[in-house]
Each structure stands twice: as structure tokens, then as C-alpha cells.
C-alpha positions as CSV (number, residue, x, y, z in Angstrom):
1,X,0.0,0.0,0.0
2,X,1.4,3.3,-0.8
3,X,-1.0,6.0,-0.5
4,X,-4.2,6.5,1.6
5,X,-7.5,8.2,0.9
6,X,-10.1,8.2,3.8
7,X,-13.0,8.9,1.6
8,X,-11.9,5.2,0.3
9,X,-11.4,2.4,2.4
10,X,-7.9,0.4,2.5
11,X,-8.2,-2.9,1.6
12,X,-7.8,-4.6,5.1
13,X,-5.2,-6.9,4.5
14,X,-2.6,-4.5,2.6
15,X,-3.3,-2.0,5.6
16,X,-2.3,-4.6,8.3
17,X,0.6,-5.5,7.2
18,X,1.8,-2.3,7.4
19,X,4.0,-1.6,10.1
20,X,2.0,1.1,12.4
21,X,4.3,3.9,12.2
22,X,3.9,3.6,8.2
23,X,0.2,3.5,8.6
24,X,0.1,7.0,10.5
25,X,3.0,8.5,7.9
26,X,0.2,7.5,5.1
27,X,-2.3,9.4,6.9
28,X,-0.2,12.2,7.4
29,X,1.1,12.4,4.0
30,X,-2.5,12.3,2.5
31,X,-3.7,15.2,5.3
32,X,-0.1,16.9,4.3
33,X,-0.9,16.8,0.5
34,X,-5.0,18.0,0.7
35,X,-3.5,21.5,2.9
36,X,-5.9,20.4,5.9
37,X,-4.3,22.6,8.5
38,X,-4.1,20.5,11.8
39,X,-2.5,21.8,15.3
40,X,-0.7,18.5,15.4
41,X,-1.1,16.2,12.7
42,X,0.8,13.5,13.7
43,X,-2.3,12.7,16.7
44,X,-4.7,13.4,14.4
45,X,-3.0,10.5,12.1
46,X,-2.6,8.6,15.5
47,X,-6.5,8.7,15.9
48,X,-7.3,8.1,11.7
49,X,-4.5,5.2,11.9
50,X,-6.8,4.0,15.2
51,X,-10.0,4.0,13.7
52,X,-9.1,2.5,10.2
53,X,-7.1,-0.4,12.5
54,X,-10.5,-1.5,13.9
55,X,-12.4,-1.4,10.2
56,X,-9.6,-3.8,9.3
57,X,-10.3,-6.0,12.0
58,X,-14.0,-6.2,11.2
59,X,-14.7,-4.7,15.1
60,X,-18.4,-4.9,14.6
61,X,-19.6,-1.9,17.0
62,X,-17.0,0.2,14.6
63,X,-17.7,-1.2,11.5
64,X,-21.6,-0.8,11.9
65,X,-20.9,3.0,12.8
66,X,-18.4,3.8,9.9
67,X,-22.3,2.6,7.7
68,X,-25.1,4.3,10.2
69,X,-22.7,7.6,9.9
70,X,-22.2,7.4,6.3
71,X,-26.0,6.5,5.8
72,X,-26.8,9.2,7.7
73,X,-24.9,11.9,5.3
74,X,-21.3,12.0,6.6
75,X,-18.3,11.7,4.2
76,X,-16.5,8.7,4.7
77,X,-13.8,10.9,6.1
78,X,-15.7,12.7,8.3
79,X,-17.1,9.3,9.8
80,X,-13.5,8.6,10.7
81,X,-13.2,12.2,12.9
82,X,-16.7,11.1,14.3
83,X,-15.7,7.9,15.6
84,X,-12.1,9.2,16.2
85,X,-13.6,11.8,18.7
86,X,-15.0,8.6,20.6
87,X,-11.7,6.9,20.9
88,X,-10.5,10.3,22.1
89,X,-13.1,11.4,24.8
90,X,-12.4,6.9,25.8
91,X,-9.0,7.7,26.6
92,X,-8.9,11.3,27.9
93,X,-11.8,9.4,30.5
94,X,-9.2,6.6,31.3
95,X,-6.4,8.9,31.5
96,X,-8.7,11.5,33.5
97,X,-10.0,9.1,35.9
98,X,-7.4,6.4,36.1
99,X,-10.0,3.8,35.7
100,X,-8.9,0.4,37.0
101,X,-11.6,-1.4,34.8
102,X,-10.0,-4.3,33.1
103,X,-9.7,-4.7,29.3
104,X,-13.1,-6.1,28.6
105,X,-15.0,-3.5,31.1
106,X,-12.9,-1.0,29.2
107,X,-13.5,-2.2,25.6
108,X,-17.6,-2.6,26.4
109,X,-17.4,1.2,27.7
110,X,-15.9,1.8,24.2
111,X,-18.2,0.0,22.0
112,X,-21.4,1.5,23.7
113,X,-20.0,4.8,23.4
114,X,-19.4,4.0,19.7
115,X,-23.0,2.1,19.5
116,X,-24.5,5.6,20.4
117,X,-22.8,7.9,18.4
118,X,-25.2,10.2,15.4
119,X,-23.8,12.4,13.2
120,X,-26.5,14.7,15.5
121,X,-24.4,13.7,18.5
122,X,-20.9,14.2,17.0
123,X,-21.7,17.5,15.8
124,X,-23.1,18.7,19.0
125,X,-20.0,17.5,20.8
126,X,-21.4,14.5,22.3
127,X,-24.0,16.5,24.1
């Protein structure tokens, strides 16, 4: 894989075999190359890199999000910032509250959060 488009999904199998660090250097070339002016655009990779990870692994909870969001009028892209907001406001919480929940506690907190998010929600904030 040598380039990446978030309007178009990478084929899941040529994206995981990339090492991680060359998956968030694709983002950031692609974000680079479109003049999207980010405070730091290496996290904002980090998050893309995140998201797109678990579409490739057919995580169902993100998966079904990535097609309610886009049903519901987003750009692909955009989907990605919606649920990348999620993983975000996840670990500022875990980070924020030192939350001794173990992996699975942690990962249901997740998916919920992901099973409720709207385009309505993500564009209010998560208000």
C-alpha cells in the first residue's frame, strides 16, 4: 500500500501488514498533501491510523458506525473524525480518571460509546 484516501477504504489486508508507524505517515502524507491545517497532525494520524485499524479487523460496534454515519450523510472521512472523537473522549476518561476497569470493562465502555454515536451527537459534541 502506498497511499491513503479516507473517503476510500484500505483494503484490510494491505493496511495490516503495514507496520503502524507507516500507517500513521500515510495518513499524514494524505492530510499533508490536501493542505488540511491541523495543530498537530501527527495525533490526528494517530486517531485516523486508530479507527481505520478497527475497520480492518472487522470490530463490529465500529464497522456498523463507519455505515449508520455514512448513511446518515457523513463523508467517509468525516465518519472517521466522528468515531475518532469517541476513541479520544475513551482515553482522555481513562487517562482523567485512572479507571482500574479491566480490558473487557474497558473495551464494552468503548463500544457502547461507539454504539450511540449520530452524526446529530458528534456534531453537538457529544452533548
Amino acid at each position: 500500500m502506498k497511499a491513503y484516501n479516507p473517503e476510500n477504504a484500505p483494503e484490510p489486508g494491505s493496511w495490516l501488514k503495514l507496520d503502524e508507524q507507516e500507517r500513521i505517515v500515510l495518513v499524514e502524507a494524505w492530510h499533508r498533501a490536501a493542505h488540511i491545517k491541523l495543530p498537530n497532525v501527527t495525533a490526528h494520524a494517530a486517531l485516523h491510523t486508530v479507527v481505520e485499524n478497527q475497520i480492518a479487523m472487522n470490530l463490529e460496534p465500529v464497522v456498523r458506525a463507519m455505515h449508520r454515519l455514512t448513511k446518515e450523510g457523513l463523508t467517509r472521512h468525516d465518519a472517521v473524525h466522528a468515531i475518532s472523537s469517541v476513541v479520544a473522549t475513551h482515553l482522555f476518561d481513562i487517562l482523567k480518571e485512572g479507571q482500574g476497569d479491566n480490558a473487557d470493562t474497558s473495551q464494552a465502555r468503548y463500544f457502547a460509546a461507539v454504539e450511540r454515536l449520530t452524526v446529530t451527537s458528534w456534531r453537538q459534541g457529544g452533548k
